[in-house]
C-alpha positions in Angstrom: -13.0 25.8 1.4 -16.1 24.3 -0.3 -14.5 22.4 -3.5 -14.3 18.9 -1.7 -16.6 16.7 -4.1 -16.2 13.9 -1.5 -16.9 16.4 1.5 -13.4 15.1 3.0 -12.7 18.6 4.2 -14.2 19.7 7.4 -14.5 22.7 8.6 -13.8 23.3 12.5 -14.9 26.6 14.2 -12.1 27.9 17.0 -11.3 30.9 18.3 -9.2 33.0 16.0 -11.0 31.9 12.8 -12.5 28.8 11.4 -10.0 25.3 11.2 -10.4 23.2 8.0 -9.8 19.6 9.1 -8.9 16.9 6.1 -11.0 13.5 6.9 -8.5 11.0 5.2 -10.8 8.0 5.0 -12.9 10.1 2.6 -10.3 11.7 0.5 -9.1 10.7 -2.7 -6.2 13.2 -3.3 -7.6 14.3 -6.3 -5.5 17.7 -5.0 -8.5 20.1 -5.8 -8.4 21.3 -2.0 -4.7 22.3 -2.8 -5.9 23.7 -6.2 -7.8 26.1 -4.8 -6.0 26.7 -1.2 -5.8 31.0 -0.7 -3.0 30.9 1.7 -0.5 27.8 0.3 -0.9 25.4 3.2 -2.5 22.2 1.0 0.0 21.4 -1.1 0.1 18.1 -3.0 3.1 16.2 -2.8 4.5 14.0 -5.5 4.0 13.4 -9.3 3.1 10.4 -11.9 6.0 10.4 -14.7 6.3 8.4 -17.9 9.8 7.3 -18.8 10.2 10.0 -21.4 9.9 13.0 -19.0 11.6 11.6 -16.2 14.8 11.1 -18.2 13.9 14.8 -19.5 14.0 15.6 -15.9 17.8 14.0 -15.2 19.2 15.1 -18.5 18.8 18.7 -16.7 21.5 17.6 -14.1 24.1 16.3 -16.8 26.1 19.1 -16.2 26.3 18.8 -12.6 27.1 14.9 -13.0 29.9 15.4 -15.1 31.7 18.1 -12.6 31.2 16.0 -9.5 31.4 13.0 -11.1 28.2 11.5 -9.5 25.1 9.9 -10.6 21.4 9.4 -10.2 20.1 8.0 -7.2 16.6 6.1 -7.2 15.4 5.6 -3.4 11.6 5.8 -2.2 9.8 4.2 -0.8 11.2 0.9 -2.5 12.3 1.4 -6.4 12.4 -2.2 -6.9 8.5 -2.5 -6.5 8.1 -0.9 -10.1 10.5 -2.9 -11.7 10.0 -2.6 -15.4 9.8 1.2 -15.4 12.8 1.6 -13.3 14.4 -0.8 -15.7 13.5 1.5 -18.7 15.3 4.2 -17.1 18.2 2.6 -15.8 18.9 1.6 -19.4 17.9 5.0 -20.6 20.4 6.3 -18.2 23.0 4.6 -19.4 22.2 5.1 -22.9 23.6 8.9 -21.8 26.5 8.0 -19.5 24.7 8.2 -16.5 26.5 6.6 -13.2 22.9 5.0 -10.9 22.4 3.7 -8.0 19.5 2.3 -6.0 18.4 2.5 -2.8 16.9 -0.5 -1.5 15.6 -2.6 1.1 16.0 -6.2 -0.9 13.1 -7.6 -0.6 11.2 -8.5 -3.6 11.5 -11.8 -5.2 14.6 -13.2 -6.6 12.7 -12.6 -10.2 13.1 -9.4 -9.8 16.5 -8.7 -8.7 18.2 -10.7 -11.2 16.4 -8.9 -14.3 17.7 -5.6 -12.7 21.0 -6.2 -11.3 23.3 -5.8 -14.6 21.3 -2.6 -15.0 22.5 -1.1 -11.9 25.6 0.3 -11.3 25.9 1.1 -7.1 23.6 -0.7 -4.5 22.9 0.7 -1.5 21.4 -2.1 0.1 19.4 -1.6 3.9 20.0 -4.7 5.8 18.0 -4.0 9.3 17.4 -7.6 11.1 18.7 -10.9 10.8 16.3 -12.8 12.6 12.9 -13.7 10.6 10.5 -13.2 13.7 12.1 -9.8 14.4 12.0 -8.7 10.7 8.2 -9.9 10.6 7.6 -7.8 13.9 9.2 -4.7 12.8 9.5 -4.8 8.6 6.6 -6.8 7.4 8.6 -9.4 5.8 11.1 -12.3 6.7 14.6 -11.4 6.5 15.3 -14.3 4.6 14.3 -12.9 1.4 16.8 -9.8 2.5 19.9 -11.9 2.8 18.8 -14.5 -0.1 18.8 -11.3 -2.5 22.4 -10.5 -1.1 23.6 -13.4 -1.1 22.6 -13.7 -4.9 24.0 -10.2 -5.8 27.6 -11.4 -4.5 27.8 -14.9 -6.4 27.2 -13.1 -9.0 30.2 -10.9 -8.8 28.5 -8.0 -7.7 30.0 -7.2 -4.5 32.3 -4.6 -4.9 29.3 -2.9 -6.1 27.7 -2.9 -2.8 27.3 -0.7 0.1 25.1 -1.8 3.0 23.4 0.9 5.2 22.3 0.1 8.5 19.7 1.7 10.6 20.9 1.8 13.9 17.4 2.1 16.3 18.0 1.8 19.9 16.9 -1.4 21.2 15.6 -3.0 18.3 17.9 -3.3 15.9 21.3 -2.2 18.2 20.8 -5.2 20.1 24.3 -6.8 20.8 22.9 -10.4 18.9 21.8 -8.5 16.2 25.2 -6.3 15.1 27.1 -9.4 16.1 24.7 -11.2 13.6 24.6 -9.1 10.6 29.0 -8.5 11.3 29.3 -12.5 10.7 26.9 -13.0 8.3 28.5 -9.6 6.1 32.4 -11.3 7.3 31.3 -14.7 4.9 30.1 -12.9 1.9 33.2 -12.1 -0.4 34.1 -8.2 -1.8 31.8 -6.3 0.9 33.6 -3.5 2.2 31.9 -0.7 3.4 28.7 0.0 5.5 27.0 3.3 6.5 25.8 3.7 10.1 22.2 5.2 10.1 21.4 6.4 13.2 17.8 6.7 13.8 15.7 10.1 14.0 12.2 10.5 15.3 9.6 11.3 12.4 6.4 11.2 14.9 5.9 14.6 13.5 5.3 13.7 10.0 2.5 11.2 10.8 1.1 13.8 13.0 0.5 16.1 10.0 -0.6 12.9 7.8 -3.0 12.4 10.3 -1.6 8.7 10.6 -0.6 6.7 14.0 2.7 6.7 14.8 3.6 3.4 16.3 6.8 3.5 17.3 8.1 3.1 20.8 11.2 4.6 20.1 11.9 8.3 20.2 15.5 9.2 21.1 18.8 8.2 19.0 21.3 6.2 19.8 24.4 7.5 21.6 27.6 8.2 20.4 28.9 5.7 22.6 26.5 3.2 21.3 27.8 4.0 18.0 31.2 3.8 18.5 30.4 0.0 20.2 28.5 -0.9 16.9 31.4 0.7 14.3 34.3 -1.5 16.1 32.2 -4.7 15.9 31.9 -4.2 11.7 35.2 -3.1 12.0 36.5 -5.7 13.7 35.6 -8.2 11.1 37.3 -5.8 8.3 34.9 -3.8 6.9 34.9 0.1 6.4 32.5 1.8 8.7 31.0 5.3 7.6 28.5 7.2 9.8 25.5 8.9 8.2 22.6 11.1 9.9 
């Protein structure tokens, strides 16, 4: 396959015909590769939309919004990160009578949340670790900013519109400290109800085909027992438990 400008694509000679082997450090993903791929198996994932055609895009699914009653979901990655254009969207969304909702993790700066809060209708907000060192280990942030942004969301009156997700990852965020943590700290904040139970799943193979290192230790999910454990804690300090995953 000799179209690679940048000479990221190398080709590998094995029994049973010739391996072509992407060098990711050179490539740009300018998709030419995938472009010009005989049998299908480069494919470039992903698309860059403007506003206009990504409303296009939804207005397709009106119809299927107004017999289930459902919405548009933003998720990622972290939709918060490109805050004006998901802002221009979320209006635009509403503009038709479109129910949202946003996926997120919560942390970006306090800025940021409050010019997009009114716009959102349903947060699904991931709350993972309570203690700062932890979150720094495993996240890449402090948790602080996490619970600052939900703590904002609620004075505000936004509670009811609020559903917190959390990943369940055997011995790292399961940890008896941490449920017990995040149960208090969610017990204090007024018109919470529900969390989803996420229990984790192995993606090792996905960073395999990326070529990419992946770094975690943990491969197995949690058990059901486990689970159960976790689900009476919330429970136990009133709040609707749902399992997803």
């Amino acid at each position: 396959m000799d179209v690679c400008p940048l000479r990221a694509i190398e080709v590998v000679v094995k029994e049973g015909g010739d391996v072509h082997i992407i060098d990711r450090d050179k490539c740009n993903a300018c998709g030419l590769c995938s472009d010009s791929c005989p049998s299908g198996a480069l494919k470039m994932v992903g698309k860059v939309y403007t506003v206009e055609q990504l409303i296009e895009e939804i207005k397709r699914d009106i119809p299927l919004y107004d017999s289930s009653g459902g919405g548009v979901t933003f998720t990622g990655g972290e939709p918060l990160f490109q805050p004006q254009f998901l802002k221009e969207v979320l209006i635009a969304c509403h503009d038709l009578g479109i129910h949202n909702a946003v996926e997120t993790s919560g942390f970006v700066s306090s800025d940021i949340m409050k010019s997009l809060m009114k716009d959102i209708d349903l947060f699904l907000y991931d709350i993972k670790l309570m203690d700062d060192e932890e979150s720094m280990l495993y996240v890449g942030g402090p948790s602080s900013v996490i619970l600052n942004n939900l703590r904002l969301l609620v004075e505000s009156g936004r509670g009811k519109d609020i559903i917190i997700r959390f990943p369940v990852i055997p011995t790292i965020t399961d940890t008896d400290r941490n449920v017990k943590q995040i149960a208090e700290f969610l017990s204090a904040l007024r018109d919470i109800e529900d969390i989803h139970l996420l229990p984790f799943h192995d993606v090792g193979e996905k960073y395999q085909r990326l070529g990419m290192t992946y770094k975690m230790t943990v491969h197995n999910p949690p058990t059901q027992e486990r689970l159960r454990e976790i689900k009476e804690t919330f429970e136990s300090v009133g709040l609707k438990v749902v399992f997803y995953g």
